[in-house]
Each structure stands twice: as C-alpha cells, then as structure tokens.
C-alpha positions as a Markdown table, in Angstrom:
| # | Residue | x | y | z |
|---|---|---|---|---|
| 1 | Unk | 84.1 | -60.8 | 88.0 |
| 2 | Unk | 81.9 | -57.6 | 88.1 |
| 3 | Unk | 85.0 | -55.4 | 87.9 |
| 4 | Unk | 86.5 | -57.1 | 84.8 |
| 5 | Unk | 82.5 | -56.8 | 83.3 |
| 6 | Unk | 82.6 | -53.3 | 84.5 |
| 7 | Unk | 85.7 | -52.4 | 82.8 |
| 8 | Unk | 84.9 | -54.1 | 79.7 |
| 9 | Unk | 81.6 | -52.1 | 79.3 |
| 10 | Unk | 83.8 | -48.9 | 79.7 |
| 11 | Unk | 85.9 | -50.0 | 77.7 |
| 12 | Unk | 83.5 | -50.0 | 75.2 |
| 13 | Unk | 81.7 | -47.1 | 75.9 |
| 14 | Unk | 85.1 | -44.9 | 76.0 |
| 15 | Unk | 86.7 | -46.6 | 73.2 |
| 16 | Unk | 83.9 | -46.1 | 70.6 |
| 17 | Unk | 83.8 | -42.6 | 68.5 |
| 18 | Unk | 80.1 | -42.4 | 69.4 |
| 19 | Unk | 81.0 | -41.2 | 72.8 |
| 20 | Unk | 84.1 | -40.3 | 72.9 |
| 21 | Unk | 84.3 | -37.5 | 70.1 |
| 22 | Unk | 87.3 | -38.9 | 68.4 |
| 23 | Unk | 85.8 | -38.4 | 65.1 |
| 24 | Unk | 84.9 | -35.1 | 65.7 |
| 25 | Unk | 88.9 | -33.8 | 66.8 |
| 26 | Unk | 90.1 | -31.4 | 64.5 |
| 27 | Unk | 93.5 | -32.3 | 63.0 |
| 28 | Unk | 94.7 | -28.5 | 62.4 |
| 29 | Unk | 93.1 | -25.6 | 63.8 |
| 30 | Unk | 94.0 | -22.7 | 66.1 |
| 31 | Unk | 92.4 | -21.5 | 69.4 |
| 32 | Unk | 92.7 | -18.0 | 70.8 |
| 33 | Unk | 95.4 | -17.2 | 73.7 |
| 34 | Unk | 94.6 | -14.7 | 76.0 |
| 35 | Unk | 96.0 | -11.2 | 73.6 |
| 36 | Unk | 93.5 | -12.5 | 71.2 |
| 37 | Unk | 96.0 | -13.9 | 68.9 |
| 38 | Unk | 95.8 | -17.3 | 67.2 |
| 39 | Unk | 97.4 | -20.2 | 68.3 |
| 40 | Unk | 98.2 | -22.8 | 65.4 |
| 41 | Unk | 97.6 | -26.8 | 66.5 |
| 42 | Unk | 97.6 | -30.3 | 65.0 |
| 43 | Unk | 96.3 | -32.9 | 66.9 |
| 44 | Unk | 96.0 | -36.5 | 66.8 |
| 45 | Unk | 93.7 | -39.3 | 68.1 |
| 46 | Unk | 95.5 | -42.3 | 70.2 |
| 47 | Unk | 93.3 | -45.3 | 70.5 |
| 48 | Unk | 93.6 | -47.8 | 73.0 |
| 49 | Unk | 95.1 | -45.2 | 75.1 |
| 50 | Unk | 95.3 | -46.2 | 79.3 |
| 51 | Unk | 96.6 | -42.3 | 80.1 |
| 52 | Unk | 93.5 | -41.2 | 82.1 |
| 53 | Unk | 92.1 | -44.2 | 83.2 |
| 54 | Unk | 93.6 | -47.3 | 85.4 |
| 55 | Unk | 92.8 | -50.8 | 83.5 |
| 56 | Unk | 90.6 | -48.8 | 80.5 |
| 57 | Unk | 91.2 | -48.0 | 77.7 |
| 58 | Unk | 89.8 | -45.4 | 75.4 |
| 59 | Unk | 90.8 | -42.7 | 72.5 |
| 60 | Unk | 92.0 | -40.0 | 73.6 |
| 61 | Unk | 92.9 | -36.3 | 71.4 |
| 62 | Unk | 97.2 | -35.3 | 71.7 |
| 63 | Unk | 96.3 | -31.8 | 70.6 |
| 64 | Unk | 100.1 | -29.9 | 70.5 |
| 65 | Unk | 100.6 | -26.2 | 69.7 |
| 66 | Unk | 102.6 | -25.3 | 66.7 |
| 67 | Unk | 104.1 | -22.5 | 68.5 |
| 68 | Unk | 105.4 | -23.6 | 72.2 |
| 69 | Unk | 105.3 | -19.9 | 73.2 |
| 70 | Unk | 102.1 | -19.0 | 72.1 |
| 71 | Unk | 99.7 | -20.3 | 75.0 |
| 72 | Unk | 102.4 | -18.3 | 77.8 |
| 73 | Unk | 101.8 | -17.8 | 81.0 |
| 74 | Unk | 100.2 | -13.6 | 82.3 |
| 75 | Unk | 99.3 | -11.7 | 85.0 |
| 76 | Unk | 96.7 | -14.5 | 85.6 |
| 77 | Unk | 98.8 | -17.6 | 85.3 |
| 78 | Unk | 96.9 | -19.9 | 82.6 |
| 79 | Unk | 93.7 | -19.0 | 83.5 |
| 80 | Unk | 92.1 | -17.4 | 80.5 |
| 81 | Unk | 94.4 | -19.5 | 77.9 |
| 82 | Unk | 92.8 | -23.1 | 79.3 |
| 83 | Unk | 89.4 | -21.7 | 79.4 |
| 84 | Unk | 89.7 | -20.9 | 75.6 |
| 85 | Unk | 91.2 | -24.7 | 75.2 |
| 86 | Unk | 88.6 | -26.0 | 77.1 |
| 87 | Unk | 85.9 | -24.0 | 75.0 |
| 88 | Unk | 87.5 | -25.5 | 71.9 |
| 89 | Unk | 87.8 | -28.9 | 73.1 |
| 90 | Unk | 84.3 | -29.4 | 74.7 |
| 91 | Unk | 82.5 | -28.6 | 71.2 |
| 92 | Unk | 83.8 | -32.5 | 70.0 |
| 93 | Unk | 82.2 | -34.0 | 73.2 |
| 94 | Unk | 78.3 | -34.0 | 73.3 |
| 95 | Unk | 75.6 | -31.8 | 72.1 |
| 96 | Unk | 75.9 | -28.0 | 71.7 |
| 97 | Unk | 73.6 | -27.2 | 74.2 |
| 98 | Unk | 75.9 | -29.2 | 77.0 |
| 99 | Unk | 77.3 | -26.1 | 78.7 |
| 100 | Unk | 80.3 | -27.5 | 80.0 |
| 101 | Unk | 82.1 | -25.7 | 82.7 |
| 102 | Unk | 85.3 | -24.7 | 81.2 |
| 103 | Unk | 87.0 | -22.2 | 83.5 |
| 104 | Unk | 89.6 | -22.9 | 85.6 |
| 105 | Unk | 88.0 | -22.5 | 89.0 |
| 106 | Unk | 84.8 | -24.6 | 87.1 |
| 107 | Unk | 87.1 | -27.7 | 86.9 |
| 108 | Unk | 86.6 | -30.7 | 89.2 |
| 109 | Unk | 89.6 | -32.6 | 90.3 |
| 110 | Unk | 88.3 | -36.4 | 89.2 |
| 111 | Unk | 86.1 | -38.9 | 87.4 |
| 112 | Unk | 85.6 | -42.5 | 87.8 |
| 113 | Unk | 88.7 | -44.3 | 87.7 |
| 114 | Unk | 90.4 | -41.3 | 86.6 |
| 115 | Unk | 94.1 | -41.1 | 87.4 |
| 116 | Unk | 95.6 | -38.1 | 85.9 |
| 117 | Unk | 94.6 | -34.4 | 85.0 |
| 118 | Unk | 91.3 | -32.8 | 85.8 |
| 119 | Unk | 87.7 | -33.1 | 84.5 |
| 120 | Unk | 85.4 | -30.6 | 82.7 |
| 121 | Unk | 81.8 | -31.0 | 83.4 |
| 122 | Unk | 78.6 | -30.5 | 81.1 |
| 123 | Unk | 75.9 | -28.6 | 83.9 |
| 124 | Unk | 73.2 | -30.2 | 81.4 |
| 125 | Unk | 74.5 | -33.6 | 81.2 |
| 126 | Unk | 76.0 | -34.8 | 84.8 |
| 127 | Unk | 76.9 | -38.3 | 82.9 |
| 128 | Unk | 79.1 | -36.4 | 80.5 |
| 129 | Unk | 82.7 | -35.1 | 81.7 |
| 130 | Unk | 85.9 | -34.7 | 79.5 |
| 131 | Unk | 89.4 | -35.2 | 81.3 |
| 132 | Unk | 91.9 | -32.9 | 80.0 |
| 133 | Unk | 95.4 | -32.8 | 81.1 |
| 134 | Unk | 97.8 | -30.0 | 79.9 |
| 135 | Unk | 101.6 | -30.3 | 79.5 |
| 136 | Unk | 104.1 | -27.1 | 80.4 |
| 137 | Unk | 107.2 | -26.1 | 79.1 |
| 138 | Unk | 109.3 | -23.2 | 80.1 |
| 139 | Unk | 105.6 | -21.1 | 81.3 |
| 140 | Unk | 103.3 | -21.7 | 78.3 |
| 141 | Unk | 101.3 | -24.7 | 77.3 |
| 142 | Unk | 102.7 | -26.7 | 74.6 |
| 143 | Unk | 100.5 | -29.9 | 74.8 |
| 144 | Unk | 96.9 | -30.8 | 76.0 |
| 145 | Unk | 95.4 | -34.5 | 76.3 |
| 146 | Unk | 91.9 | -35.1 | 76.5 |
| 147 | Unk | 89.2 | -37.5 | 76.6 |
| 148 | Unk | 86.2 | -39.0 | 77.8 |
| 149 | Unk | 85.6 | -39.6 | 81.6 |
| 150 | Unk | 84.0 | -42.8 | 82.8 |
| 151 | Unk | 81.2 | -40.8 | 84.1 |
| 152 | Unk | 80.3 | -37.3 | 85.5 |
| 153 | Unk | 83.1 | -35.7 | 87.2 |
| 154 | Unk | 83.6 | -35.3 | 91.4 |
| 155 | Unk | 85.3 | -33.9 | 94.0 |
C-alpha cells in the first residue's frame, strides 16, 4: 500500500507543470554546438510519459534538432555540445540561482526510480535533479529527452 501511495504522490508531483517545467519548454529555439554555431530545435512536451521512471508518470520535453549534423561529435567526443544542452535545458527546471551541474563529468548516473539516461543536479537545491537522456545518430545528437527526477540525483 505505501508504494502505490508513494507513487501516486510522485505522480503528482512530476506530472504537474509547477515542478516539472513543462510550461516553461521552449517549442523552437537554438542552442550553441561547440564551433559556436547555432543549432535550430523544436520541442514538444509528452504527458503521462513512463520513459524515465518505472510505474510514474510525468511530462517530459522531446527536444529534436532541426539539423541531425549539427550537435557532431569532436576531438572531445560530446562533451562541450551536452554541456551547452544541459545549460539550456536546466533554465526551465527551478530557480535561476539553482546552479545545476551541467558538464559531462558533473552528471550523476541515477535518481529515484530512474531507469534510463542520466541526472543533472542543482548544488543549491539537492531535492531538485532533471533526467536527461540523449539519442545518437551516425556521431552527432539528434534527440534529447528530459524531465524531472523523483528526487535529488545519486550514485
């Protein structure tokens, strides 16, 4: 009984667009790839979504490059492109003065109930994490996924 309770509260909790930044997602924008240039994307909010989470749902952001190439793969793998995502993304997520920790090396591998992709973690905040999950195609990033985690990220 307390897990169905527990899951229902979470449910709630990432579900609603208070907490889970869906009605701050851009729908069209562009985020810088590592030459500086810009990289064109729409994005759209699924709700009801169980992608990051096992027996929760919650609204997640389907944010997809216009350009597959643009977001390609350097001398330093995807490093600097997913910190610039990650900059982007965070801004919809809690206050400005969150500070999450968007680079690569910064990510944490989990959240709460999490079951796919990895978590970004605000250092003011440790209730606040966003799970972000980025999809490939022929060495660039064509697709990123994100939402709220359950809770603070962890090892």
């Amino acid at each position: 009984m307390h897990v169905l309770r527990f899951s229902t509260i979470l449910a709630l909790v990432l579900g609603s667009p208070a907490f889970a930044g869906s009605s701050l997602f851009q729908q069209k924008g562009f985020i810088q790839n590592e030459q500086g240039e810009q990289c064109w994307y729409h994005q759209e909010v699924v709700e009801g979504s169980h992608y990051f989470h096992d027996g929760v749902t919650a609204n997640i952001g389907v944010l997809s490059f216009d350009d597959q190439t643009f977001m390609k793969t350097s001398e330093l793998g995807q490093t600097v492109n997913k910190m610039m995502i990650n900059n982007v993304i965070s801004r919809w997520y809690s206050h400005s003065d969150a500070s999450f920790q968007t680079r690569e090396s910064e990510l944490f591998p989990t959240s709460l109930l999490q079951k796919r992709g990895q978590c970004i973690q605000s250092k003011k905040y440790p209730a606040i994490g966003i799970v972000v999950d980025y999809e490939g195609s022929r060495d660039s990033i064509v697709r990123v996924r994100h939402g709220m985690s359950a809770q603070g990220c962890t090892q």
